[in-house]
C-alpha positions as CSV (number, residue, x, y, z in Angstrom):
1,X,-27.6,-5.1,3.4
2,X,-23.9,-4.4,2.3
3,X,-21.7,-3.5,5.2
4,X,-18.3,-1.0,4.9
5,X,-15.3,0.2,7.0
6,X,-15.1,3.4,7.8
7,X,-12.0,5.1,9.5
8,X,-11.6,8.6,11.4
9,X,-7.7,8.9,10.7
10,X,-6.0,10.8,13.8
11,X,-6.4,14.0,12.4
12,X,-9.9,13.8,12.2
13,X,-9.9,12.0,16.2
14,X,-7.6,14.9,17.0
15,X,-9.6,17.5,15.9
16,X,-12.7,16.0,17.6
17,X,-14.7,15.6,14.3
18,X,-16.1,11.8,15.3
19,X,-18.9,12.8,15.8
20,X,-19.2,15.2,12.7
21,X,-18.7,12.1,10.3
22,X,-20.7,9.6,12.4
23,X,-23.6,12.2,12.0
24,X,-23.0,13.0,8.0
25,X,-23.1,9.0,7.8
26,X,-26.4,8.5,9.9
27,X,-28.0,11.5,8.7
28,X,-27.7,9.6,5.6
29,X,-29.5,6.6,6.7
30,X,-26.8,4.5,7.3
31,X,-26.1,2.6,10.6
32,X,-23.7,2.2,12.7
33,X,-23.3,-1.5,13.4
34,X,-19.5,-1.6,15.0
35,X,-17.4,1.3,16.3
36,X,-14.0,1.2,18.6
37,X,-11.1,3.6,19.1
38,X,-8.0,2.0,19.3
39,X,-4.2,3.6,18.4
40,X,-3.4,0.7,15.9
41,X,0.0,-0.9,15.3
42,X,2.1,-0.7,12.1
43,X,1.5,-4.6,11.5
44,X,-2.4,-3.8,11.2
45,X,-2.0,-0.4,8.9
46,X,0.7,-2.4,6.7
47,X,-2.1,-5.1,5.9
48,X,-4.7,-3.0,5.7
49,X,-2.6,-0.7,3.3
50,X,-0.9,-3.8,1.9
51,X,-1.1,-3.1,-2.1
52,X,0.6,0.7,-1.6
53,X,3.8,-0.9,-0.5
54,X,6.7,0.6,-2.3
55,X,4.6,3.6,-3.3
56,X,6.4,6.8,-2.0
57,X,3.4,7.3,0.1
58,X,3.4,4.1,1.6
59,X,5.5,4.5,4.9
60,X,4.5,8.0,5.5
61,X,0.7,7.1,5.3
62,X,1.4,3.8,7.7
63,X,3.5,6.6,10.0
64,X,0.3,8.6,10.0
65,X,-1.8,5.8,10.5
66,X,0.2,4.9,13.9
67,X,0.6,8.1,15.6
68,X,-2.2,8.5,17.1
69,X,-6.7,7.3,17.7
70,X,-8.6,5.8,15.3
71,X,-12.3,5.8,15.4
72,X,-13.0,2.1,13.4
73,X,-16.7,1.4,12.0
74,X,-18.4,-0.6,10.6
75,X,-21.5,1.1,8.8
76,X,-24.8,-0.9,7.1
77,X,-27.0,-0.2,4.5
78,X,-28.3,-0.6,1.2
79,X,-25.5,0.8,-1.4
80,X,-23.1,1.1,1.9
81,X,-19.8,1.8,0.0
82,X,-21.1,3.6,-2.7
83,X,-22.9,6.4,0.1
84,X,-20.2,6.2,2.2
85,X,-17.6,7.1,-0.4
86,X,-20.2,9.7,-1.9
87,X,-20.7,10.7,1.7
88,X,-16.8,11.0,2.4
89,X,-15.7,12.9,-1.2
90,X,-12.3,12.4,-3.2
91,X,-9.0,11.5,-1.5
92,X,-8.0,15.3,-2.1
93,X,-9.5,17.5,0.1
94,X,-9.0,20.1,-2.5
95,X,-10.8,18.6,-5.1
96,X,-13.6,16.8,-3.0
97,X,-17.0,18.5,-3.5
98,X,-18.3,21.2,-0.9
99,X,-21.1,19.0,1.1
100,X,-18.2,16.0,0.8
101,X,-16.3,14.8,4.7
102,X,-13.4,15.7,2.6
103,X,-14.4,18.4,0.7
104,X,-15.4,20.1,4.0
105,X,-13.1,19.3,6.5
106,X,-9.8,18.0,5.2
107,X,-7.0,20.0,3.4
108,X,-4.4,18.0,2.4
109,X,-4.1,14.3,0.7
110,X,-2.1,12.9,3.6
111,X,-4.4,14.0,6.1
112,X,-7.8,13.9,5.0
113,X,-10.1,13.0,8.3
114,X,-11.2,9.9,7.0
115,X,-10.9,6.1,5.0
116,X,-14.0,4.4,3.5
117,X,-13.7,0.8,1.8
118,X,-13.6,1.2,-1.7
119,X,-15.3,-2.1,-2.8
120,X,-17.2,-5.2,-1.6
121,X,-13.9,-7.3,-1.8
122,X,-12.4,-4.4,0.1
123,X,-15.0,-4.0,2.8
124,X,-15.5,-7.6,3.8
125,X,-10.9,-7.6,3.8
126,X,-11.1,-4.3,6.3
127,X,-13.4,-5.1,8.5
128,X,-12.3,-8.6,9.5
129,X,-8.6,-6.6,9.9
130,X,-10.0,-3.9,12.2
131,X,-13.1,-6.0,13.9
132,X,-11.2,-9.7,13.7
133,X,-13.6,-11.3,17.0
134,X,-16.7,-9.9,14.7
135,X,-19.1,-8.0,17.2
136,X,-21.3,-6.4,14.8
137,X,-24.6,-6.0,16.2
138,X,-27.8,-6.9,14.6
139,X,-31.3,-4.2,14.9
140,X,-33.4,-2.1,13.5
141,X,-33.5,1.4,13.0
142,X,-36.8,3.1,13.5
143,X,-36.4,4.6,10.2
144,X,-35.4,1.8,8.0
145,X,-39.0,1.5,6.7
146,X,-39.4,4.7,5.4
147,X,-35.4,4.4,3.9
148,X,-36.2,0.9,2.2
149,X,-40.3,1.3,1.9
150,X,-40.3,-1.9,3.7
């Protein structure tokens, strides 16, 4: 099973849609296998957003990042990054497909509700950033069965 980070930004926190993309994402079949809200510092969002730095968007976005909740989670399933960023939609809310977290709910680039890894290499980088004592719980969901004809 491939695991992924997924992030409710502060905008999405603020506007109380946590549980809006925590549904979209188990809805799908995916699991939830970490969560914790924290308000992170610069030093984490500066890692995590590392290879932006010196793009114009760079400071603003680790501004963003830092001024307020996150909802951090760690999501499993078979093809996880691939549904979740299927699941989430294009960075621009105005381009992301109706049915799409972003598509949906966001409206603008620099606020768009929510991050989703964008790669193996990626995922495994994020989550030991956000989730660096592990934690990740191991079960089944009643469902997985029918999901994976197992």
């Amino acid at each position: 099973m491939e695991r992924t980070l997924v992030l409710v930004k502060p905008d999405g926190v603020h506007r109380g849609l946590v549980g809006e993309v925590i549904t979209r994402i188990e809805r799908k079949g995916l699991k939830l296998v970490a969560a914790r809200m924290l308000r992170p510092d610069a030093r984490l969002v500066e890692t995590h957003y590392a290879e932006h730095e010196g793009k114009p968007f760079y400071r603003p976005l680790v501004d963003f990042l830092t001024s307020g909740p996150v909802m951090a989670m760690v999501v499993e399933g078979e093809g996880a990054i691939a549904v979740v960023r299927n699941v989430v939609g294009t960075t621009d809310p105005a381009t992301s497909p109706p049915g799409t977290i972003r598509g949906d709910l966001g409206l603008q680039i620099s606020r768009n509700v929510v991050h989703a890894s964008d790669s193996p290499a990626s995922a495994e980088r994020e989550i030991a950033l956000w989730f660096p004592e592990g934690g990740m719980l191991e079960y089944e969901r009643a469902d997985e069965a029918w999901l994976y004809g197992e």
